[in-house]
C-alpha positions as CSV (number, residue, x, y, z in Angstrom):
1,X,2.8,33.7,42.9
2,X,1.0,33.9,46.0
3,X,-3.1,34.0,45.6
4,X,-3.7,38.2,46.1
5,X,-1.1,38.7,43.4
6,X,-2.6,35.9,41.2
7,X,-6.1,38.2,41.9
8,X,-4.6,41.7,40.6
9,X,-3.4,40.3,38.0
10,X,-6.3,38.6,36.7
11,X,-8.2,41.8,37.3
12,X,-5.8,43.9,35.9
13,X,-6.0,41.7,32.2
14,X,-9.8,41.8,32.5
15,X,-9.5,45.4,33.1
16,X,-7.4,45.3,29.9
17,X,-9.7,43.0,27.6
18,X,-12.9,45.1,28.4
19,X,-11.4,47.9,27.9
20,X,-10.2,47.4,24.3
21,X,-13.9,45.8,24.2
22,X,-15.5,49.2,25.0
23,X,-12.9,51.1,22.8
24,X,-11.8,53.5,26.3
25,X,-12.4,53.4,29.9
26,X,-14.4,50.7,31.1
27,X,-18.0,52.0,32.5
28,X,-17.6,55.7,32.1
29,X,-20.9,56.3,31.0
30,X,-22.1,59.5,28.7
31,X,-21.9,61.7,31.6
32,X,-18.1,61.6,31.2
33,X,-17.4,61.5,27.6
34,X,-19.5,64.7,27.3
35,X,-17.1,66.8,30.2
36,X,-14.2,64.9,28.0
37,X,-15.7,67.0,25.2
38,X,-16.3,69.6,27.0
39,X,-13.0,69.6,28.1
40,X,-11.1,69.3,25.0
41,X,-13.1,71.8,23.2
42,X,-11.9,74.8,25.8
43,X,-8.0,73.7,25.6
44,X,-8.7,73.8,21.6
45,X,-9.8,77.5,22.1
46,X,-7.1,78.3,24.8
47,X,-4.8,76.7,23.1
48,X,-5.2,77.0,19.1
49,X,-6.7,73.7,18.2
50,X,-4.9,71.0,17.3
51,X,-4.8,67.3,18.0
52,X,-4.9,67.1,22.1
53,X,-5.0,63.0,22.3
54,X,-2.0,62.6,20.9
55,X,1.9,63.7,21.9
56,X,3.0,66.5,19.8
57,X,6.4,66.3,17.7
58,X,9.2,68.3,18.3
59,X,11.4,69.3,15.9
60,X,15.0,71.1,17.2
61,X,17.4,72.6,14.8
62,X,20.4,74.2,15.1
63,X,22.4,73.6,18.4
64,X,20.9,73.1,21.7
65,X,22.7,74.2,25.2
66,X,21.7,71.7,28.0
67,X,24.0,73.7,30.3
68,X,26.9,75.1,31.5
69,X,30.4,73.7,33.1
70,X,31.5,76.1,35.9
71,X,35.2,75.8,37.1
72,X,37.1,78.3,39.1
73,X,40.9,79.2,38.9
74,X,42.2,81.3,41.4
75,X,38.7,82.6,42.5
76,X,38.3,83.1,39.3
77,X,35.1,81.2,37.0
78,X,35.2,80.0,33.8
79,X,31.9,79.0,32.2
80,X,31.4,77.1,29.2
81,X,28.4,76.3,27.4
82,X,28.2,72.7,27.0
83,X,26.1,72.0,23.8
84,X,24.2,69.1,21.1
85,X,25.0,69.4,17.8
């Protein structure tokens, strides 16, 4: 490993420590985790509340069409649904 790669990733794993040291990003100061409030306070009321830091769930039931196969016979198309159960 040549020295400028040896650099990033030293700073990339300091990056890392501090940062699970400081519990977030690394010197973002109060300014910013107020607009982060700020923020996530008007998606909440745009949005319905809810938990915005983490990925929702999805749950799908019944079947799900992902798309369509097209053929054509004699100028004429057949299209069929192609489907998850």
């Amino acid at each position: 490993m040549d020295p400028v790669q040896r650099l990033f990733l030293d700073s990339i794993r300091e990056y890392s420590t501090n940062s699970q040291a400081a519990g977030g990003l690394v010197d973002a100061g109060s300014q910013y985790q107020k607009v982060l409030e700020e923020e996530i306070a008007k998606l909440q009321r745009l949005y319905g509340g809810g938990d915005l830091t983490s990925f929702p769930n999805f749950k799908f039931t019944g079947k799900l069409t992902i798309g369509y196969l097209v053929f054509s016979t004699d100028g004429k198309f057949l299209t069929i649904p192609v489907k998850i159960c």
